[in-house]
N, CA, C and O atoms as a DFTB+ gen file, in Angstrom:
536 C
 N C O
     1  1       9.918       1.064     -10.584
     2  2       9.199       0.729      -9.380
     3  2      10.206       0.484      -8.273
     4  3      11.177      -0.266      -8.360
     5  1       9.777       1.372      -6.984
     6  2      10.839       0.690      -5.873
     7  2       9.814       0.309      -5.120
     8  3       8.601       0.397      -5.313
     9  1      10.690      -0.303      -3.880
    10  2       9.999      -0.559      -2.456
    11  2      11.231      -0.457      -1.537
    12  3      12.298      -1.071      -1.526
    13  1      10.583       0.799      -0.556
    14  2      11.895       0.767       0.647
    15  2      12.488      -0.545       1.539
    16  3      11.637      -1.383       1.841
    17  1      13.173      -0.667       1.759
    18  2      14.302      -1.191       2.656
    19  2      13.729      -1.653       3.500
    20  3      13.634      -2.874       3.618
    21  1      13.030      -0.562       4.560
    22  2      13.209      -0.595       6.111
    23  2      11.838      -0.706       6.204
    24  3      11.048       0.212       5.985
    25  1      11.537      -1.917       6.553
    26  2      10.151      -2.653       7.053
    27  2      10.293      -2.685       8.366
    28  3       9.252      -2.817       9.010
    29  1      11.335      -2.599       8.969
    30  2      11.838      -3.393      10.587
    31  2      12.084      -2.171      11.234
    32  3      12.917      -1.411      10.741
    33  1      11.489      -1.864      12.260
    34  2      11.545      -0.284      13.190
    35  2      12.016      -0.950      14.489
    36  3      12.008      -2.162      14.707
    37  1      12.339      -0.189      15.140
    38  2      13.197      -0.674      16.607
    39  2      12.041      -0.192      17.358
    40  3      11.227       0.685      17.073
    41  1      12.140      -0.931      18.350
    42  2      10.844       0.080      19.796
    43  2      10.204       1.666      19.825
    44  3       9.159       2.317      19.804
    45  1      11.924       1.762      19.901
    46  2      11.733       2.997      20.337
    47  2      10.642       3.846      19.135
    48  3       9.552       4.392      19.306
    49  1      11.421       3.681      18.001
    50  2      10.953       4.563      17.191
    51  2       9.377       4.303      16.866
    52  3       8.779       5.227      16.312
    53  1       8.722       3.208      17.147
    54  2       7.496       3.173      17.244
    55  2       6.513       3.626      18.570
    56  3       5.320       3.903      18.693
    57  1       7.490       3.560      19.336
    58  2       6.404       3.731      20.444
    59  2       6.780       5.173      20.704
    60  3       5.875       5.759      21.298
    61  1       7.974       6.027      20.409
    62  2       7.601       7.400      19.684
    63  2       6.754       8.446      19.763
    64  3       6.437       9.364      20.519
    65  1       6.362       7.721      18.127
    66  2       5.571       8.508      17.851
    67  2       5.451       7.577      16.285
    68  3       6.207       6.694      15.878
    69  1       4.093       8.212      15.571
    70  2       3.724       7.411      13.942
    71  2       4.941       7.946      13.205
    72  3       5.384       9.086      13.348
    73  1       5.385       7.108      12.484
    74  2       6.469       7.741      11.615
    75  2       5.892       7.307      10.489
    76  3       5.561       6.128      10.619
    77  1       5.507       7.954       8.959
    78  2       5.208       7.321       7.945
    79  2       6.426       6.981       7.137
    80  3       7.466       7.640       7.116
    81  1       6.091       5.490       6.244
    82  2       7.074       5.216       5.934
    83  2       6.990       5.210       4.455
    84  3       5.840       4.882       4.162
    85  1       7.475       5.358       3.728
    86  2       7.411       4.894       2.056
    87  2       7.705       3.718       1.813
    88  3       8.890       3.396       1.728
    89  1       6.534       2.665       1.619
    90  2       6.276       1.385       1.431
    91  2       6.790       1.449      -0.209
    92  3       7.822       0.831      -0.471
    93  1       6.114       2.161      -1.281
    94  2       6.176       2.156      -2.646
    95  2       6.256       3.201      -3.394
    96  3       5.698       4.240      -3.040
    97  1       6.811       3.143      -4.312
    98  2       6.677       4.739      -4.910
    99  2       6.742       3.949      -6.980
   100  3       7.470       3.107      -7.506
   101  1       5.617       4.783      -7.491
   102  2       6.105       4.817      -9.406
   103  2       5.535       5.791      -9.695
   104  3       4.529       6.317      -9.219
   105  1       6.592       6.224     -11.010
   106  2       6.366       7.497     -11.572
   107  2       6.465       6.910     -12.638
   108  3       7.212       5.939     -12.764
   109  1       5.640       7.446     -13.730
   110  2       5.465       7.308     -15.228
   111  2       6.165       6.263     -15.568
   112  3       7.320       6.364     -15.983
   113  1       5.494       5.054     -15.420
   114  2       5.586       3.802     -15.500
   115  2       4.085       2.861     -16.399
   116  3       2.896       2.721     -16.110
   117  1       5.021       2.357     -17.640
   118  2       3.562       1.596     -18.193
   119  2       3.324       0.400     -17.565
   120  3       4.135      -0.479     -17.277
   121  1       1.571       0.465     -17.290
   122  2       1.052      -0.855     -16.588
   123  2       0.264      -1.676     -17.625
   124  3      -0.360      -1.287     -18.613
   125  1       0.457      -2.906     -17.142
   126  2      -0.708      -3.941     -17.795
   127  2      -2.152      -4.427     -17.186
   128  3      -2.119      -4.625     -15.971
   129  1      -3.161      -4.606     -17.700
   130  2      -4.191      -4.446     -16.948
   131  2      -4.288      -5.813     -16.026
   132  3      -3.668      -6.809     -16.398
   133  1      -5.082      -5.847     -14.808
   134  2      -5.474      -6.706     -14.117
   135  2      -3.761      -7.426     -13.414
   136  3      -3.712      -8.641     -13.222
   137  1      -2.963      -6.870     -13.215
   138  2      -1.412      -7.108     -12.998
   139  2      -1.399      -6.503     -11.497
   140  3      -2.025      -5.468     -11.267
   141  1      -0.919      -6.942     -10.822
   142  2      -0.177      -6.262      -9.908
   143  2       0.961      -5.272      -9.917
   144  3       2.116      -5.673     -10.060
   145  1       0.686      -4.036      -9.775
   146  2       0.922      -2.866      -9.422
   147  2       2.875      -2.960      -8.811
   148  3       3.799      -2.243      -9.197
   149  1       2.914      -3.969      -7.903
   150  2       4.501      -4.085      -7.438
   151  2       4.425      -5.445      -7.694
   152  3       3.559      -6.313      -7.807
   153  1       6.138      -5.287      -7.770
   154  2       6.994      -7.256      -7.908
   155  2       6.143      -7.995      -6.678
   156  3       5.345      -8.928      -6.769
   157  1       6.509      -7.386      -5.695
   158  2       6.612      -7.756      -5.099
   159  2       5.083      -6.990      -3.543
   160  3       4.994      -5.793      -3.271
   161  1       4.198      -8.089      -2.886
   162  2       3.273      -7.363      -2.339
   163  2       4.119      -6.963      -0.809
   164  3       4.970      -7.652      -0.246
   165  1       3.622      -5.764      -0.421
   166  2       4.067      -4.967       0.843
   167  2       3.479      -5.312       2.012
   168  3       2.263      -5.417       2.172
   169  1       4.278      -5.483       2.802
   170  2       3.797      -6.162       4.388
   171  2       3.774      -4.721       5.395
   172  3       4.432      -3.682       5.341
   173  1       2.513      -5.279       6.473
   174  2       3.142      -3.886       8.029
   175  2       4.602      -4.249       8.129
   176  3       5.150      -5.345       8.009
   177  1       5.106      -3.025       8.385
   178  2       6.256      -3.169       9.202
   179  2       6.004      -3.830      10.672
   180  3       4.973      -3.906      11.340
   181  1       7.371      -4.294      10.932
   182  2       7.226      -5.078      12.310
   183  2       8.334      -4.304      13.149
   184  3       9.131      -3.491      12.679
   185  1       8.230      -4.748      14.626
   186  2       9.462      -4.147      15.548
   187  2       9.795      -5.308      16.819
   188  3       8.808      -6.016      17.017
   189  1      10.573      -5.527      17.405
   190  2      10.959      -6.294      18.471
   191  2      10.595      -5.373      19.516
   192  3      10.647      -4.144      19.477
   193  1      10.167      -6.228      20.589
   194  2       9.765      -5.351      21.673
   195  2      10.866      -5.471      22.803
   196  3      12.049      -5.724      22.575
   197  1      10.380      -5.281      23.908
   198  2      12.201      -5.634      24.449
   199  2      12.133      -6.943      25.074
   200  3      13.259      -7.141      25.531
   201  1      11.597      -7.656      25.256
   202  2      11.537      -9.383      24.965
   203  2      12.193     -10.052      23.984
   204  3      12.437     -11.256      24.065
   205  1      12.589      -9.161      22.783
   206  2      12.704      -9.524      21.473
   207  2      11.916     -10.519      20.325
   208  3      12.367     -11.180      19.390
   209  1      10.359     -10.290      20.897
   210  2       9.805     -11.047      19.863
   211  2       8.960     -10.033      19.248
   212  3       8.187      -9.403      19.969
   213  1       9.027      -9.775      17.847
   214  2       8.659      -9.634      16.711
   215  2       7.157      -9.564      16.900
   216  3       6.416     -10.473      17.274
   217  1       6.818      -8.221      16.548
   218  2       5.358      -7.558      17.394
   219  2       5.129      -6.562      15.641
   220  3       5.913      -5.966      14.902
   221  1       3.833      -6.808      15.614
   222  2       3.152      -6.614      14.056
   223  2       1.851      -5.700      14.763
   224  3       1.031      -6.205      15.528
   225  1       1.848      -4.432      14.392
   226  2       0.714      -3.566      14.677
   227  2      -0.474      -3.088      13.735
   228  3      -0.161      -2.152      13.000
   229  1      -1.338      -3.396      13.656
   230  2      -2.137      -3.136      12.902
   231  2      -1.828      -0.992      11.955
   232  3      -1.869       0.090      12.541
   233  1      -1.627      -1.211      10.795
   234  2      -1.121       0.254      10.231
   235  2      -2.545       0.309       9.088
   236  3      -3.264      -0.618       8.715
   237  1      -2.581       1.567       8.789
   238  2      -2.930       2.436       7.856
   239  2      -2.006       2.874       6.720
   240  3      -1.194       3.779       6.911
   241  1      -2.131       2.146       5.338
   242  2      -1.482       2.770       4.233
   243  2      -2.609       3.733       3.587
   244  3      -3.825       3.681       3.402
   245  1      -1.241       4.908       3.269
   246  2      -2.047       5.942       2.793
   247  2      -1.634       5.893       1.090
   248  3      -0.428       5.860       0.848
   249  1      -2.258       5.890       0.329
   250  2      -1.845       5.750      -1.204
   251  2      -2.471       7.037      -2.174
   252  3      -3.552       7.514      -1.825
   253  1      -1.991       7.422      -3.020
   254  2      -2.002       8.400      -3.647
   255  2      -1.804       7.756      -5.806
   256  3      -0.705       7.447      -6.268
   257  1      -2.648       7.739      -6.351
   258  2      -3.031       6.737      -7.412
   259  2      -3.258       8.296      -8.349
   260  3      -3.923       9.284      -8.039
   261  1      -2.463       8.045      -9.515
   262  2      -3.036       8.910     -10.723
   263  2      -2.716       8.068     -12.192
   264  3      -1.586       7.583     -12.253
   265  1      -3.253       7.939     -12.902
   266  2      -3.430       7.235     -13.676
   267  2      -3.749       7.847     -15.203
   268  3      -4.449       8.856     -15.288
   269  1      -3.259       7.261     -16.304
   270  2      -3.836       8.530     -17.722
   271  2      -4.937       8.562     -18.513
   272  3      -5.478       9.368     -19.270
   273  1      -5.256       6.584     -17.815
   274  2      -6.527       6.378     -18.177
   275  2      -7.089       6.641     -17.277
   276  3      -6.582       7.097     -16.253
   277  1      -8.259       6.413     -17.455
   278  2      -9.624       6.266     -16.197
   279  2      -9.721       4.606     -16.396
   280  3      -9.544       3.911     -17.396
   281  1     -10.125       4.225     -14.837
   282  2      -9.792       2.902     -14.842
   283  2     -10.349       2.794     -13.248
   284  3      -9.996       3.686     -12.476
   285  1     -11.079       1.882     -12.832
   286  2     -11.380       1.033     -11.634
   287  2     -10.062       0.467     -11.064
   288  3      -9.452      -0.352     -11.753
   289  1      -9.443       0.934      -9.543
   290  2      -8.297       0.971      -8.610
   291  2      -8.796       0.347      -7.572
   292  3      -9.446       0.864      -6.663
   293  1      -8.389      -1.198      -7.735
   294  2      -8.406      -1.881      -6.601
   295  2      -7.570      -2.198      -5.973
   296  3      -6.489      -2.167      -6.562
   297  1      -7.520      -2.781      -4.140
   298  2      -6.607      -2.991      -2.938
   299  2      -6.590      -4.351      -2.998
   300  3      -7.717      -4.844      -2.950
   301  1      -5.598      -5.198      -3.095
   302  2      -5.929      -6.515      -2.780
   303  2      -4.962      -6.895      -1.530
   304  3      -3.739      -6.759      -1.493
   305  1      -5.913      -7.465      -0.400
   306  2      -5.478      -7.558       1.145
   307  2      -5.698      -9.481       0.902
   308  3      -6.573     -10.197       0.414
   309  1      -4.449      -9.684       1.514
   310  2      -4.075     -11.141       1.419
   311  2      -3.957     -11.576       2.972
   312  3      -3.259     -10.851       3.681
   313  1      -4.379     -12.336       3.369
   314  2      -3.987     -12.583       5.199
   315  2      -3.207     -13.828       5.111
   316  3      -2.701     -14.165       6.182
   317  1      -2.939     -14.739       3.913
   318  2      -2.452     -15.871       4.179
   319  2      -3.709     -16.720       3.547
   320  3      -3.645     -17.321       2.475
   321  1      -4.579     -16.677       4.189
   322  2      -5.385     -17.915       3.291
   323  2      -6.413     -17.781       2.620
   324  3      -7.119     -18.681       2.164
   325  1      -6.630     -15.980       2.470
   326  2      -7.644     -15.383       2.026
   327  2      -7.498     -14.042       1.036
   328  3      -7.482     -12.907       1.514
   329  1      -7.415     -14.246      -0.094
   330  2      -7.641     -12.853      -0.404
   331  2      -8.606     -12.028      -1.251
   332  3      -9.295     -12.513      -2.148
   333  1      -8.599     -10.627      -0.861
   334  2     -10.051      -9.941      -0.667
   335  2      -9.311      -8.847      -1.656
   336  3      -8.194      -8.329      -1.670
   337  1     -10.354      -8.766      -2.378
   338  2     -10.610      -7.473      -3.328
   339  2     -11.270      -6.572      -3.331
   340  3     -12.481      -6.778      -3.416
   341  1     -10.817      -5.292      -3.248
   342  2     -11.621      -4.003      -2.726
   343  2     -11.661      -3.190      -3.685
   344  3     -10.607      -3.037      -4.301
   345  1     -12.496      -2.651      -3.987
   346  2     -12.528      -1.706      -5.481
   347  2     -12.687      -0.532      -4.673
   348  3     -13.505      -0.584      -3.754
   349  1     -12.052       0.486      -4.866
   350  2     -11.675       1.577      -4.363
   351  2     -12.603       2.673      -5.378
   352  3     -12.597       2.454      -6.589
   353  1     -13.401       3.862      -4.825
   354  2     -13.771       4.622      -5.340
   355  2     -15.126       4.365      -5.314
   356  3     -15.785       5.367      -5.590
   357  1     -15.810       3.323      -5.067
   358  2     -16.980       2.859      -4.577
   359  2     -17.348       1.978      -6.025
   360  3     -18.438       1.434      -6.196
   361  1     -16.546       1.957      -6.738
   362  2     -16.411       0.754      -7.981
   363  2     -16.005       1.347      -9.224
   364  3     -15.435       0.892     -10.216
   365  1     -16.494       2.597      -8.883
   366  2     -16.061       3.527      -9.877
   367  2     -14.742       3.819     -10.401
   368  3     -13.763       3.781      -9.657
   369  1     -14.591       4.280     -12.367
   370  2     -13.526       4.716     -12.453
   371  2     -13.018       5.653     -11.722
   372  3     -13.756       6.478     -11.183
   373  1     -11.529       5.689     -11.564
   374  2     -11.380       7.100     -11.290
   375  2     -11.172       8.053     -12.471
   376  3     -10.989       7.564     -13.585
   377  1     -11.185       9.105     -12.337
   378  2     -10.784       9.854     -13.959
   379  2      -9.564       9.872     -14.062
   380  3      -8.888       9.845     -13.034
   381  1      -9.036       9.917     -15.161
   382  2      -7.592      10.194     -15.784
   383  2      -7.341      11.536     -15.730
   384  3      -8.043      12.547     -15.756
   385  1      -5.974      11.267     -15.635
   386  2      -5.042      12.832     -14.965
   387  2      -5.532      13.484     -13.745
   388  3      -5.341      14.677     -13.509
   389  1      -6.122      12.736     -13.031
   390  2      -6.801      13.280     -11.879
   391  2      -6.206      12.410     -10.512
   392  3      -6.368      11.194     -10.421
   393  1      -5.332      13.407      -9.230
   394  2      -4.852      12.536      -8.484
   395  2      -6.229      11.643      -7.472
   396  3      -7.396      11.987      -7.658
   397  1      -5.957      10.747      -6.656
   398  2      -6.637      10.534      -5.626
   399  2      -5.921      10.354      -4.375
   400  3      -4.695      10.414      -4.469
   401  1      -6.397      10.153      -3.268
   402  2      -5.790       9.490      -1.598
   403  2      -7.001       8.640      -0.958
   404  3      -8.190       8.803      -0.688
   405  1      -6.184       7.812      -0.886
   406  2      -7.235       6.464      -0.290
   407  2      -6.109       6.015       1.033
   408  3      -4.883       6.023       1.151
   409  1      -7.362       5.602       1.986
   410  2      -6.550       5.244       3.232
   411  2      -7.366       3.876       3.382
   412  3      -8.591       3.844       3.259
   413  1      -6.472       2.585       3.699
   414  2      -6.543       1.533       3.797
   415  2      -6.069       0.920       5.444
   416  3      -4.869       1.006       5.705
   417  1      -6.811       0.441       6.301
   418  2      -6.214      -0.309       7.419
   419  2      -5.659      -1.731       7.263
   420  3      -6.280      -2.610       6.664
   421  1      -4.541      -1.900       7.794
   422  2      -4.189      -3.229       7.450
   423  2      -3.632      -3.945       8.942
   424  3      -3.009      -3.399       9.852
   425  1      -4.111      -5.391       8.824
   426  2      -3.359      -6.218      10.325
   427  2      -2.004      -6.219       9.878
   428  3      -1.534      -6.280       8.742
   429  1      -1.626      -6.162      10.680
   430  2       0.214      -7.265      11.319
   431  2      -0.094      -9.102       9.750
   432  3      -0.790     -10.109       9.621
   433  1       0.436      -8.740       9.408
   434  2       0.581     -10.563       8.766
   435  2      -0.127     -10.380       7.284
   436  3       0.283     -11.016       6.313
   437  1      -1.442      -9.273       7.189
   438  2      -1.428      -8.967       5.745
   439  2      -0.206      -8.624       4.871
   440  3       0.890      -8.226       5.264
   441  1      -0.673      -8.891       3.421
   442  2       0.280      -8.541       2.275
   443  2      -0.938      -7.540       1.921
   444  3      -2.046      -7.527       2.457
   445  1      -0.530      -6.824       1.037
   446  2      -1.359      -5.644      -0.041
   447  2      -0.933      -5.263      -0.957
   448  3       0.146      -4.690      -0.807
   449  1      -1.389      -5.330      -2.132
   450  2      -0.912      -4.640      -3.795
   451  2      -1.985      -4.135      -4.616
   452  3      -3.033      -3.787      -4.074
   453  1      -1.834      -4.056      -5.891
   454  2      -2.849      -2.959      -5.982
   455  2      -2.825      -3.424      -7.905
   456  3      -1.966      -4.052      -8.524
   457  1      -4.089      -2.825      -8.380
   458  2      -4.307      -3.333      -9.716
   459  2      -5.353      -2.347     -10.235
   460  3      -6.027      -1.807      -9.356
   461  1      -5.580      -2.053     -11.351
   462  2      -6.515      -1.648     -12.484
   463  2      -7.322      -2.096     -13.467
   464  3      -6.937      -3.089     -14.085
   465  1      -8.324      -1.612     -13.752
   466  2      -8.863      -3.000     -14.381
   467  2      -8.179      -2.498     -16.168
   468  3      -8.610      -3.292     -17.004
   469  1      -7.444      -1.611     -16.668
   470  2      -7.099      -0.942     -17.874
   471  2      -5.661      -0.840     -18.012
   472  3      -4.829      -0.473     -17.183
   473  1      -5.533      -1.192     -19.093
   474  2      -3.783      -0.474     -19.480
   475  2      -3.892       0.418     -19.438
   476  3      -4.815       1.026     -19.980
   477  1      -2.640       1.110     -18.507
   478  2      -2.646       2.678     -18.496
   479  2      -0.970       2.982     -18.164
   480  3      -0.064       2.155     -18.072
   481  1      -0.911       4.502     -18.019
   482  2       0.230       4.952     -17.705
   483  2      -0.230       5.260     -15.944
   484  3      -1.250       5.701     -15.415
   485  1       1.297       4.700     -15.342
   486  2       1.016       5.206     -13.889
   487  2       1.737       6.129     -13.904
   488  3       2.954       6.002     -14.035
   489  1       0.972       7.578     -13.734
   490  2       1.603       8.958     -13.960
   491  2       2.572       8.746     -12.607
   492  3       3.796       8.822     -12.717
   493  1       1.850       8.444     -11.184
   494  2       2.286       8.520      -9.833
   495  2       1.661       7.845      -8.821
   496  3       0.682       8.428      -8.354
   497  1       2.002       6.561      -8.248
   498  2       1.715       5.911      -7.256
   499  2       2.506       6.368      -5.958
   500  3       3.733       6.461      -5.975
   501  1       1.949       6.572      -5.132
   502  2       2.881       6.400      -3.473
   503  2       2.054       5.908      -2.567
   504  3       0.873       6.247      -2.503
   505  1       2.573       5.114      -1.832
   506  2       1.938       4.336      -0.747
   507  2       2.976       4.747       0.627
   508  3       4.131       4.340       0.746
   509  1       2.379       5.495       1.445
   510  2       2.815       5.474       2.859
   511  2       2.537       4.396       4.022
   512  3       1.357       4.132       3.792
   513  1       2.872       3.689       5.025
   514  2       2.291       3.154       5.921
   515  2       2.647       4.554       7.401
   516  3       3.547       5.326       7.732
   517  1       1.491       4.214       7.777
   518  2       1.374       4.981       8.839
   519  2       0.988       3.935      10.099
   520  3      -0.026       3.237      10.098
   521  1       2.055       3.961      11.243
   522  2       1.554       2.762      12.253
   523  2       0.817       3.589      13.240
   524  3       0.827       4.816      13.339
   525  1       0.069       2.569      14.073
   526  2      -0.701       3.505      14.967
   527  2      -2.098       3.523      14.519
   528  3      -3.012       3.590      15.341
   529  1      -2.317       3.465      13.198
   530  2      -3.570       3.884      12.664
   531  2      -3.431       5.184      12.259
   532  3      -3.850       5.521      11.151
   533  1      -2.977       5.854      12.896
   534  2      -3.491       7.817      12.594
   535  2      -4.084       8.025      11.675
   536  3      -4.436       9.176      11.415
């Protein structure tokens, strides 16, 4: 399991244009059920504006989930004093060996990670953030 580096974008490169970023990436990795998905949960990236205070934009992670079981893939969005569980797929398993793409909006100050309700193999997780929304 990784998680990139570079959470922290400079101005420029946000106001740009959307750059997607690779928040997470696993490949054929065994999971345990009802566990969180990363060590560690993934925040928006942030940028200094030219004031230099630390400006959080509401992003879109794009995630890509394949799994060997079939298994119910939920989002869990944390704001700090609340957190919300989203069952992805409309509650439904998804099938095994079968990829998916789910797009998630997230504020500035959320955390997000991700869980199954089954032991399974994670054939391939990737999570992009995309700022801007796009």
């Amino acid at each position: 399991m990784s998680q990139q580096p570079r959470d922290r974008l400079n101005y420029r490169q946000v106001m740009r244009k959307a750059i997607p970023l690779e928040k997470a990436e696993i490949h054929d990795t065994a999971y345990t059920a009802d566990e969180d998905f990363l060590e560690e949960d993934l925040v928006v990236s942030s940028f200094e504006d030219r004031d230099g205070d630390t400006v959080y934009l509401p992003a879109l992670f794009r995630i890509l989930v394949c799994l060997d079981t079939a298994a119910v893939f939920k989002v869990i969005i944390d704001d700090g004093t609340t957190e919300v569980d989203m069952e992805m797929n409309g509650g439904s398993q998804l099938a095994a060996q079968s990829a998916y793409i789910f797009e998630v909006m997230v504020h500035g100050g959320d955390t997000i990670n991700f869980e199954a309700d089954q032991n399974c193999q994670i054939e391939k997780f990737i999570v992009h953030e995309i700022n801007w929304g796009v």
